[in-house]
MARLO-708922 format. One record per residue: residue in three letters; residue number from 1; z, x, y of N, C-alpha, C, O in turn. Coordinates in steps of 0.001 Angstrom, whole numbers, plus 500000, padded with zeros to 6 digits. Atoms other than C-alpha are relative to their C-alpha. Layout:
<sites>
SITE   aa    i     nzz     nxx     nyy    cazz    caxx    cayy     czz     cxx     cyy     ozz     oxx     oyy
SITE  ALA  NUM       Z       X       Y       Z       X       Y       Z       X       Y       Z       X       Y
...
</sites>
This chain:
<sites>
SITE   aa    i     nzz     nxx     nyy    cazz    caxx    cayy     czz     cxx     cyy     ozz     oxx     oyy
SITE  UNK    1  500931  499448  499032  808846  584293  523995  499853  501499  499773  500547  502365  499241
SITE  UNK    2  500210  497868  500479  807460  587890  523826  499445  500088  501487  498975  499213  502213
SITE  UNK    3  501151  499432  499057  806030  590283  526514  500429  501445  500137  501464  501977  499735
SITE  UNK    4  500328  498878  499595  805291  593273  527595  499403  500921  501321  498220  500964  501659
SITE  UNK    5  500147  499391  498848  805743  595562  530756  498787  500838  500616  498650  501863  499949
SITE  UNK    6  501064  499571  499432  802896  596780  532579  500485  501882  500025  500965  502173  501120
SITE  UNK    7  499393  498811  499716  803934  600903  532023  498628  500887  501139  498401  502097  501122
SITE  UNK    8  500769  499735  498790  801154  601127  535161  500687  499716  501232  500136  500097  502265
SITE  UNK    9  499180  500533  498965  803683  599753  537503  500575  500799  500819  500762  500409  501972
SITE  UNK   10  499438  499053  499319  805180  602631  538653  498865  500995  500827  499019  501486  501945
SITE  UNK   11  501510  499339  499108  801520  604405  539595  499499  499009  501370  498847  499329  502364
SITE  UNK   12  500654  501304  498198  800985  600728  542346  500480  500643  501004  501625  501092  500960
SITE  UNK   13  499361  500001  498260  801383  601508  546062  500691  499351  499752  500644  498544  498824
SITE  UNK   14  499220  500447  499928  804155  600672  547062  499911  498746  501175  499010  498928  501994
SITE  UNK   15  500210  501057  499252  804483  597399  549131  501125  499724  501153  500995  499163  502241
SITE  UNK   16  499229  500776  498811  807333  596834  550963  501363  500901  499320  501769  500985  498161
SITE  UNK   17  498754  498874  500315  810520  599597  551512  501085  499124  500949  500852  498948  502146
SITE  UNK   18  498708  500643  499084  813562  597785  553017  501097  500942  499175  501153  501362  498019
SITE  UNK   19  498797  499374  500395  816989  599514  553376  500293  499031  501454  499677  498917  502514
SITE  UNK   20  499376  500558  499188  819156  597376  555098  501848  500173  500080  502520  499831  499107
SITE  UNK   21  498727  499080  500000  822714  598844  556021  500939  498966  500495  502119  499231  500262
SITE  UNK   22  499095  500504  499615  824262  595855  557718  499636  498603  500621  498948  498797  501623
SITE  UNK   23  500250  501150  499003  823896  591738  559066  501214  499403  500089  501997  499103  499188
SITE  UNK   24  498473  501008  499464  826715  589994  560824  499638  498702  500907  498935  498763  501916
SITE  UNK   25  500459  501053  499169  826362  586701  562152  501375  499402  500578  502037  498658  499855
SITE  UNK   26  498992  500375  498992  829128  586008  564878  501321  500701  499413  502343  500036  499580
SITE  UNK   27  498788  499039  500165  831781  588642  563607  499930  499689  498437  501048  499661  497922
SITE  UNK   28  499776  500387  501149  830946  587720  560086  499260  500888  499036  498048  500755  499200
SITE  UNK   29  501635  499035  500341  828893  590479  557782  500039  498835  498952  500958  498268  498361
SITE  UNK   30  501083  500226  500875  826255  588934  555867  499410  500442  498822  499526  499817  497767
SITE  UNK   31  500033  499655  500640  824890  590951  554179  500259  502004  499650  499571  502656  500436
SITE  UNK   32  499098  498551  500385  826410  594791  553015  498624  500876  499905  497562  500329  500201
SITE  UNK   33  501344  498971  500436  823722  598036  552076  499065  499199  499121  499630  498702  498146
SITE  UNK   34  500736  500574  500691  820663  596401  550624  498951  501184  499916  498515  501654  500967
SITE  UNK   35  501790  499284  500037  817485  598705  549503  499669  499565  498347  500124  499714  497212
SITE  UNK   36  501022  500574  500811  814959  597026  547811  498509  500486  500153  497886  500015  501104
SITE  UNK   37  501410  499655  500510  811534  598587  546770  498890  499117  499308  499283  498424  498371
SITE  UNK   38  500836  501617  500953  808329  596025  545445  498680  500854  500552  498210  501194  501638
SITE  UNK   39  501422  499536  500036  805236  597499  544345  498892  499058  499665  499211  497982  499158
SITE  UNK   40  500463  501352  499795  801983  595552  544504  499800  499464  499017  500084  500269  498130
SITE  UNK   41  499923  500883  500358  801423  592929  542607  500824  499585  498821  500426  499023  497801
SITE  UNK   42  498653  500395  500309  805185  592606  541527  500032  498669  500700  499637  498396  501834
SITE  UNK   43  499468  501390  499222  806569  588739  541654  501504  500897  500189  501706  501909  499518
SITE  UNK   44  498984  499392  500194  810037  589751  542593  501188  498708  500192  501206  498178  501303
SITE  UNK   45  499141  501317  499421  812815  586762  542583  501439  500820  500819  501782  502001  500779
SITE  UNK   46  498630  499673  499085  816093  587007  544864  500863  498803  499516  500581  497675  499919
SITE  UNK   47  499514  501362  500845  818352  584623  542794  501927  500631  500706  502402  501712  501056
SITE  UNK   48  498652  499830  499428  822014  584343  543984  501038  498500  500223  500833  497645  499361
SITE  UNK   49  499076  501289  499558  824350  581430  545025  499788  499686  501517  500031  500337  502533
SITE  UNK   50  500341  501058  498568  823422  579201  547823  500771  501042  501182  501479  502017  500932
SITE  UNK   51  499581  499303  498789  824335  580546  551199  500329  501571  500185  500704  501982  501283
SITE  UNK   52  500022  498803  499747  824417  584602  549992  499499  500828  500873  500139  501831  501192
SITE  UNK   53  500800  499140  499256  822053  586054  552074  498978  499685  499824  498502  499558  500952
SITE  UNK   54  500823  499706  500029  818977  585635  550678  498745  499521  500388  497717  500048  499963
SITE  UNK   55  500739  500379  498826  816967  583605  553186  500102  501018  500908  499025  501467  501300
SITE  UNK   56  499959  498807  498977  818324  586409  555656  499049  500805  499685  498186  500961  500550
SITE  UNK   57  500486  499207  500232  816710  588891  553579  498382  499907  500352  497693  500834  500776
SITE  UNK   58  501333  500085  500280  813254  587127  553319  499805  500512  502049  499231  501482  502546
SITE  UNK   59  499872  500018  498724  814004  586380  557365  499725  501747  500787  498975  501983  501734
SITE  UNK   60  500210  498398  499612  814193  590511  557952  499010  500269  499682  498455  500847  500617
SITE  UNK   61  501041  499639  500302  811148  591018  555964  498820  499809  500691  497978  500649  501008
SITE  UNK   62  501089  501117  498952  808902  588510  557906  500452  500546  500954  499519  500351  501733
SITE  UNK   63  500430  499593  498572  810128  590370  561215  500900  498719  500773  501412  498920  501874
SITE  UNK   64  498710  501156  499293  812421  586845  562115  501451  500185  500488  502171  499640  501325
SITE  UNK   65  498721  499780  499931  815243  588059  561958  500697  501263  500807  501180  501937  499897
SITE  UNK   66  499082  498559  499867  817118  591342  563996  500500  500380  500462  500262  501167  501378
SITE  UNK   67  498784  500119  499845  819946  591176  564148  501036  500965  499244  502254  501099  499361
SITE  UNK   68  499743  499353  501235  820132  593508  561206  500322  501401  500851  500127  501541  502059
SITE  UNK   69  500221  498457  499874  820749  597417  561306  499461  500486  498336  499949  500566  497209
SITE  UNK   70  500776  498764  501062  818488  599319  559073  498414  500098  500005  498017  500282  501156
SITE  UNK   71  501295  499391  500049  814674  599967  558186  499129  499129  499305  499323  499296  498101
SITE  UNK   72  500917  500175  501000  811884  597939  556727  498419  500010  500207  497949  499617  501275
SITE  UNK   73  501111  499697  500170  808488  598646  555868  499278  499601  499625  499209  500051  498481
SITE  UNK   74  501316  500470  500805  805504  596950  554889  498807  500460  499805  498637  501133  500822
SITE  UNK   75  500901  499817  500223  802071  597723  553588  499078  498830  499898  498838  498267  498830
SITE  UNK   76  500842  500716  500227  799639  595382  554780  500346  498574  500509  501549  498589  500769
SITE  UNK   77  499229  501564  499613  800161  591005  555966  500722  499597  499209  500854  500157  498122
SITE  UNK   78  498839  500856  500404  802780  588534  555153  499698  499128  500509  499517  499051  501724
SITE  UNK   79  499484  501867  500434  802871  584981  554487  500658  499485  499840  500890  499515  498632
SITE  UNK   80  498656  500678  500684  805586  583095  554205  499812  498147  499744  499427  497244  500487
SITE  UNK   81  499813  501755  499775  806073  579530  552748  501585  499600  499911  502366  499847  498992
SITE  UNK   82  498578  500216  499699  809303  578270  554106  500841  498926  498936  500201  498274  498112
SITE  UNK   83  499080  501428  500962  811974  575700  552144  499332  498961  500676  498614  498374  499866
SITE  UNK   84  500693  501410  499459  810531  572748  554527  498852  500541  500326  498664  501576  500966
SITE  UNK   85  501253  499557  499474  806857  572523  554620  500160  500094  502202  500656  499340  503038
SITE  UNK   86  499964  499857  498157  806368  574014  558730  498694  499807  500382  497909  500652  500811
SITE  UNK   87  501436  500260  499765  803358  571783  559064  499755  499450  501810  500547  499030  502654
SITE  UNK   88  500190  500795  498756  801574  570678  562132  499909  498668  499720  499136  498252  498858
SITE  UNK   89  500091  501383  500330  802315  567040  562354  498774  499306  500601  498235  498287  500169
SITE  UNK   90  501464  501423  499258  799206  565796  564984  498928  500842  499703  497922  500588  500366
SITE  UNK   91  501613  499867  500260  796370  568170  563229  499956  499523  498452  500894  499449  497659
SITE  UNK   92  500271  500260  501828  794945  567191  559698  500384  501202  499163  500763  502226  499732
SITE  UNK   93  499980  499391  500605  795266  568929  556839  499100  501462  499946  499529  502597  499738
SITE  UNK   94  501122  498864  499577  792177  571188  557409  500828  500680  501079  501719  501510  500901
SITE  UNK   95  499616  499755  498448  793126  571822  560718  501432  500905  499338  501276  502126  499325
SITE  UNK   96  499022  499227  500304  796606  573080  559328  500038  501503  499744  500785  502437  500036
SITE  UNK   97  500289  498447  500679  795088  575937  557643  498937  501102  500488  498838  502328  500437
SITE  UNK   98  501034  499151  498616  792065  576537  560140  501029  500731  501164  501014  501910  501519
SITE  UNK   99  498891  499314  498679  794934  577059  563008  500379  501266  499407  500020  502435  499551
SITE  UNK  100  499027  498549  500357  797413  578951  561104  499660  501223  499114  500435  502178  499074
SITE  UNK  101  501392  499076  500903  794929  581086  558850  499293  500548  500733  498802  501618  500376
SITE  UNK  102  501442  499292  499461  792551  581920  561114  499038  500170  499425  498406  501190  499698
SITE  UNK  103  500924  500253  500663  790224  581058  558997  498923  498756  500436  499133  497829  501218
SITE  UNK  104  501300  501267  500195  786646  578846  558473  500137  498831  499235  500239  498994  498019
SITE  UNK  105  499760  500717  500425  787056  575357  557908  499391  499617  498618  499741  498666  497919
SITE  UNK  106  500519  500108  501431  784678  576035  554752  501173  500855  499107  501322  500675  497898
SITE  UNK  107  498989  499187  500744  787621  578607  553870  501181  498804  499847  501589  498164  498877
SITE  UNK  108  498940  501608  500524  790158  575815  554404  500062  499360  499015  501039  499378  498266
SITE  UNK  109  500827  501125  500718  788437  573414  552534  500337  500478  498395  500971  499827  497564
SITE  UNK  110  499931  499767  500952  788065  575795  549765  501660  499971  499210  502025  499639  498082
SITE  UNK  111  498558  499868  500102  791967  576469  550201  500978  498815  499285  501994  498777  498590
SITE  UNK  112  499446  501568  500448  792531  572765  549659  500116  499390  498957  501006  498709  498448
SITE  UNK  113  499918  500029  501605  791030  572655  546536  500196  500651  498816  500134  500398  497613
SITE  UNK  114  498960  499343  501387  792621  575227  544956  501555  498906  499795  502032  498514  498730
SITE  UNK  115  498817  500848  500630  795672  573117  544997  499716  498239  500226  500439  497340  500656
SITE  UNK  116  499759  501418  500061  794057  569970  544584  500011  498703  500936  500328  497622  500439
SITE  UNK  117  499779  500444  498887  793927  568332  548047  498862  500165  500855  499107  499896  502031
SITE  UNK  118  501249  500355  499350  790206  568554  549271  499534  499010  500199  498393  499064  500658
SITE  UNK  119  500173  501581  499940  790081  564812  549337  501111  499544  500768  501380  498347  500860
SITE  UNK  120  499312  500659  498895  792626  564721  551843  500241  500947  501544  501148  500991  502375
SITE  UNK  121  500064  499066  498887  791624  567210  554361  500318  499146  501318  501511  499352  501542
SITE  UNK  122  500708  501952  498866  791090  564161  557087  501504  499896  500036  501837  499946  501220
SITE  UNK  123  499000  500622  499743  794846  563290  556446  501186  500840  500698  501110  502069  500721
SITE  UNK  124  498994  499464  498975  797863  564158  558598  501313  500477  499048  501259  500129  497868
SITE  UNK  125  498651  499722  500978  801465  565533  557021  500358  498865  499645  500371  498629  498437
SITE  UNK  126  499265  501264  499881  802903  562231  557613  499888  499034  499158  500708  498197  498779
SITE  UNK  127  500479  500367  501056  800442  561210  555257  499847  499920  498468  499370  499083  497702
SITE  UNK  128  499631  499526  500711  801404  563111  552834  501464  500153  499527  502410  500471  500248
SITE  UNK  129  498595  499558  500458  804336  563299  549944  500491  500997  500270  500058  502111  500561
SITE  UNK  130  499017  497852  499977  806579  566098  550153  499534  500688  498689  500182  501712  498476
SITE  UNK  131  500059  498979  500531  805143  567542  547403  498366  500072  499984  497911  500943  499242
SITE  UNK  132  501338  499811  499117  801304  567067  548932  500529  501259  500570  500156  502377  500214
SITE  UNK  133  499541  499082  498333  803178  569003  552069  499878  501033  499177  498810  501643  499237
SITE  UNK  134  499708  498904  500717  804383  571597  549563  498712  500928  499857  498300  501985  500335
SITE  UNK  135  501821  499768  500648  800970  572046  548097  499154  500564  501531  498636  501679  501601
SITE  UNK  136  500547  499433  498674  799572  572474  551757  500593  501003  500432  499826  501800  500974
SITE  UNK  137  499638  499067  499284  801904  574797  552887  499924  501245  499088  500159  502385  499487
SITE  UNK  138  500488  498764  500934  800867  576837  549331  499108  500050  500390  499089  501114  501009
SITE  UNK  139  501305  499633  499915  797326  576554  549947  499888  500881  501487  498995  501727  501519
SITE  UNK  140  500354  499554  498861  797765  577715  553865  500284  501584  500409  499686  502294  501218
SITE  UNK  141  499498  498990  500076  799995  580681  553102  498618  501296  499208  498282  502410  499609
SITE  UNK  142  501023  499367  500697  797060  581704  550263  498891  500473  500506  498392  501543  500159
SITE  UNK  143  500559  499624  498888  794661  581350  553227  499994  500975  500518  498866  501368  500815
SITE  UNK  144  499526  498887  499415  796085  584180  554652  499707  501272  499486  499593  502309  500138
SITE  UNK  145  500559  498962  500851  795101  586317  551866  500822  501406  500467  500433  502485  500915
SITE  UNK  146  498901  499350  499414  798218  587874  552622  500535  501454  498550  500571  501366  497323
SITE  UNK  147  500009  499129  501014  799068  591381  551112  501775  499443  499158  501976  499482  497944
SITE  UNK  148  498747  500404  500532  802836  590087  550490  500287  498868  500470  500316  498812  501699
SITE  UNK  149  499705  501067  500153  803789  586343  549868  501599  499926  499927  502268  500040  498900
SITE  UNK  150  498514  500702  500166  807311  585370  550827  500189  498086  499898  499679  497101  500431
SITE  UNK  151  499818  502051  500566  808670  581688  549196  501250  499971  499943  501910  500839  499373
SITE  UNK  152  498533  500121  499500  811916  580436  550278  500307  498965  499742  500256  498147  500661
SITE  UNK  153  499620  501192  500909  813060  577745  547771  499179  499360  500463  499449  498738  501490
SITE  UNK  154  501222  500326  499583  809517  576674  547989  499950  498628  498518  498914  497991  498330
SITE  UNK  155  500083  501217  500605  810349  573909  545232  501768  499247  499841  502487  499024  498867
SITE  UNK  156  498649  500266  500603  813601  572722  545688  499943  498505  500908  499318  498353  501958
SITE  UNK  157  500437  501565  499135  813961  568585  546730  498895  499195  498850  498455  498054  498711
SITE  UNK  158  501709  501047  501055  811027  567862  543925  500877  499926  498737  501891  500580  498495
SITE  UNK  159  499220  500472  500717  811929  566147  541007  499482  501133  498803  498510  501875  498947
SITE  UNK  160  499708  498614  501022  812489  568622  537712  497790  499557  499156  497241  500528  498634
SITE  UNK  161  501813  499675  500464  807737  567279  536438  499989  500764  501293  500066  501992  501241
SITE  UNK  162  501065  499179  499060  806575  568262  539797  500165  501218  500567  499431  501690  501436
SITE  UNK  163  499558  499097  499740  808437  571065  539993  499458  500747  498873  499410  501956  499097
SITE  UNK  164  500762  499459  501420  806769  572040  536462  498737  500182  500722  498345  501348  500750
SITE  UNK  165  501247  499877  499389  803522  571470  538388  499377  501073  500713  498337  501710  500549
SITE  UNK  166  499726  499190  499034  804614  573384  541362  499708  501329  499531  498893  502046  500111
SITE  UNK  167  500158  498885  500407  804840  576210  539385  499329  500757  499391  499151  501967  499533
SITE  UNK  168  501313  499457  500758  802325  576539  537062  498947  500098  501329  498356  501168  501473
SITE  UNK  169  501160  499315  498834  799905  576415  540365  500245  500892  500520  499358  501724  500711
SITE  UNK  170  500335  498601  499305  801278  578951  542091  500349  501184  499237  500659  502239  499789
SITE  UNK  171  500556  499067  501083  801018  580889  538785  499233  500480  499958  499150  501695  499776
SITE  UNK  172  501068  500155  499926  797957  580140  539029  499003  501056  501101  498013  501781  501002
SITE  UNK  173  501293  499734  498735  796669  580999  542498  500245  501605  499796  499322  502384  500035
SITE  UNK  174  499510  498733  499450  798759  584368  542366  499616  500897  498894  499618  502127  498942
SITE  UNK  175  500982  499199  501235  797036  585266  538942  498240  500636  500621  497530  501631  500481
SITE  UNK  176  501634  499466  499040  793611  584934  541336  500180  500822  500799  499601  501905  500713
SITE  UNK  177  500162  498638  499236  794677  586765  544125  500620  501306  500104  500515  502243  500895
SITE  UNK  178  498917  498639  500357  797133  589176  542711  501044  500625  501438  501057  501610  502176
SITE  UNK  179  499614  500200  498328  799183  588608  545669  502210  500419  499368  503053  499834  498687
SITE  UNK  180  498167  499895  500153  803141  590530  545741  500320  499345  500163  499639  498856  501064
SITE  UNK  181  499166  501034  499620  805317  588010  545968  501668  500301  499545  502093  500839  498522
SITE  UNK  182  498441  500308  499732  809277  587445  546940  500390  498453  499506  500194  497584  500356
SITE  UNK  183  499318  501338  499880  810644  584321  545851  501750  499857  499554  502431  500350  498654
SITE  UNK  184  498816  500385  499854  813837  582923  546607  500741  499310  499532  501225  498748  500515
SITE  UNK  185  499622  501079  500091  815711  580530  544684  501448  500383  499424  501705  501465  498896
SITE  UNK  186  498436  500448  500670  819317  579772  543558  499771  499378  498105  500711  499209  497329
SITE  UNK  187  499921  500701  501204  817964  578262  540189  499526  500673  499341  498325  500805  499574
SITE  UNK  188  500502  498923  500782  817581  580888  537491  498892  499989  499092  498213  500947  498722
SITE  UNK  189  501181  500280  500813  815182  579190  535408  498696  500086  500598  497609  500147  500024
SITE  UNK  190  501308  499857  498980  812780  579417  538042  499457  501200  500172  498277  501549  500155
SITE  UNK  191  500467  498513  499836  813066  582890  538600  499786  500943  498072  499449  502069  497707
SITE  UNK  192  500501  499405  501222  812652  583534  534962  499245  499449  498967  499038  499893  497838
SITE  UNK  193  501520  500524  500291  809902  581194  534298  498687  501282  500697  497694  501751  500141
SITE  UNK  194  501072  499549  498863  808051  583152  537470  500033  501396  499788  499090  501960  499233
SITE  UNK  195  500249  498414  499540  808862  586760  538119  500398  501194  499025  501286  501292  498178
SITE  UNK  196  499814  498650  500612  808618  590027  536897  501296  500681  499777  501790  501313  498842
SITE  UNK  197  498965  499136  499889  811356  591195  538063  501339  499122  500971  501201  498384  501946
SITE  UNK  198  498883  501088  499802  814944  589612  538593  501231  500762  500742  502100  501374  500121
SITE  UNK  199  498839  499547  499576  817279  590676  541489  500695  499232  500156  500286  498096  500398
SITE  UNK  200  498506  500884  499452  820879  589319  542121  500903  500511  500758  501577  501538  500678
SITE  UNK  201  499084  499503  499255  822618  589304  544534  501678  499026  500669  501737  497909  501183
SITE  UNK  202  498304  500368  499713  826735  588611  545299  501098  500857  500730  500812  501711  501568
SITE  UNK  203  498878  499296  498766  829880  589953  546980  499883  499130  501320  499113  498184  501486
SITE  UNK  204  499948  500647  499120  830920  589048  550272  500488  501449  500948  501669  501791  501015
SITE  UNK  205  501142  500643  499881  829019  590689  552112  499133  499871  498704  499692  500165  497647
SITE  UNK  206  500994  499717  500591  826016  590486  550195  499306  500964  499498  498598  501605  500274
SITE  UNK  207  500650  498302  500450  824694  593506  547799  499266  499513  498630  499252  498415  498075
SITE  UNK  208  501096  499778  500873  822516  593963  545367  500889  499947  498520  501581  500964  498571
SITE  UNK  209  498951  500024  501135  824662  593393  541860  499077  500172  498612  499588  500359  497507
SITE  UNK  210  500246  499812  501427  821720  593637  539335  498325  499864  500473  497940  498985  501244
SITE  UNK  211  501465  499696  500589  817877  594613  538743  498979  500010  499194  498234  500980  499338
SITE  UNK  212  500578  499682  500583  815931  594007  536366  498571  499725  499539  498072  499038  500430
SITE  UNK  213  501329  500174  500051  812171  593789  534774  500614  498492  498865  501620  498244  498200
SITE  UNK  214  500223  501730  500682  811413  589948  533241  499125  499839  499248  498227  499091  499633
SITE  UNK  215  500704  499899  501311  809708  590538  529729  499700  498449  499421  498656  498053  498904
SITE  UNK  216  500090  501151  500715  810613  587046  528693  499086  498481  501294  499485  497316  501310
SITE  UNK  217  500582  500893  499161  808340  584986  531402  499345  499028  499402  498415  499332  498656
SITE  UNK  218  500830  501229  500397  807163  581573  530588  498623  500250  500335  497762  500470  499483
SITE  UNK  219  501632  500077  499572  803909  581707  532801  499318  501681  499421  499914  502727  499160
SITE  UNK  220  500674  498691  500334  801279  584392  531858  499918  500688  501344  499472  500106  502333
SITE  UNK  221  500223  499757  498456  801560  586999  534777  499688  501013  499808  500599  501741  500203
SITE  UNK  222  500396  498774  499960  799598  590144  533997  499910  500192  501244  500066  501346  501643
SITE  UNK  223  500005  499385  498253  799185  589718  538100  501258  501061  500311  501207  502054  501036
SITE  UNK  224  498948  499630  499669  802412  590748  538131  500793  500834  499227  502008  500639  499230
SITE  UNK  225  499630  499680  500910  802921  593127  535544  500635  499829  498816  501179  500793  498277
SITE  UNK  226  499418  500543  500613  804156  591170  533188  499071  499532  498900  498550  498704  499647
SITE  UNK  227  500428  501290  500714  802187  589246  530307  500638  499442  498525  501080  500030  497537
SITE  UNK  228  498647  500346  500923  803999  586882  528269  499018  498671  499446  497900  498264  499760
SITE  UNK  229  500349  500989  500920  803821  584079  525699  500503  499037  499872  501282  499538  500683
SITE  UNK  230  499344  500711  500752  805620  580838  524483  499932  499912  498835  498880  499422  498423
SITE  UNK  231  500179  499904  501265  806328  581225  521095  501116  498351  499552  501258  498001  498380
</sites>
């Protein structure tokens, strides 16, 4: 694989300033000094070992969480697509993304068929596989036309094709809307198929143990400063 760093990356607004100094959950810290910086249209992964922190982190970002002591900052909306699609079970598919979008059911619609699923607007979650759901809860987040995209082991449960699938689309969508993105996962190949840029984090609490830019990316992501090859 080859690629090459965007040396424009450092001139982007900046997107999102978190310094986080401290989380304890029932006498327990969480996570230790965190500051993390993400300029726009950086993918940025949060890769670590199951239960570190780094759902907390996304959780502080999104405003869910605070419980925390320290500072964070955004430039602009947030989206988040959670680990379980957080669909409405008694509206349709449309309806999912009209509600929580605030959007026009011709915007929906369109939303649907970016990932493939405009032929099942009409149908309910229930109706849908879990990796339909998935797909809906990408297209609803995209809806949002959100300046920063948080994904919180947004393929984990799918079998190792549709998880190939999974990813090349939201390669895809985030190549169209050049949309920052956070993603979360425990599985390293994921985060270095996807993102630009590769934090880790370990200790107990939780800190920041390593940084770096992701030259060798499977998907093509000039969105994301990055563009790369399979050789």
């Amino acid at each position: 694989m080859t690629g090459t760093v965007n040396n424009n990356l450092a001139q982007r607004p900046e997107i999102l300033s978190l310094e986080v100094q401290s989380l304890v959950f029932a006498g327990a810290p969480v996570l230790g000094a965190i500051d993390l910086n993400i300029r726009q249209s950086e993918t940025v992964a949060l890769v670590g070992p199951s239960g570190i922190g780094k759902t907390s982190i996304l959780r502080i970002i999104a405003g869910l969480e605070r419980r925390h002591r320290g500072t964070c900052n955004i430039s602009g909306t947030v989206a988040m697509v959670f680990q379980e699609p957080t669909l409405l079970p008694w509206r349709s598919a449309l309806d999912n993304i009209v509600i929580a979008a605030d959007v026009s059911p011709e915007m929906a619609l369109a939303a649907l068929d970016d990932v493939g699923l405009a032929d099942r607007s009409d149908d309910f979650p229930a109706q849908l596989s879990l990796g339909q759901q998935r797909r809906l809860s990408l297209a609803r987040a995209f809806a949002v036309r959100p300046d920063l995209l948080l994904m919180d082991e947004p393929f984990v449960s799918l079998d190792p094709e549709l998880v190939e699938d999974m990813m090349a689309l939201f390669a895809k969508l985030r190549a169209a809307h050049q949309v920052t993105t956070i993603l979360v996962t425990h599985v390293r190949q994921e985060a270095e198929k996807l993102a630009s840029r590769i934090v880790s984090l370990d200790g107990s609490p939780a800190r920041i143990i390593g940084d770096i830019q992701n030259t060798g990316a499977y998907f093509q992501l000039s969105a994301s400063g990055v563009t790369s090859s399979k050789s």
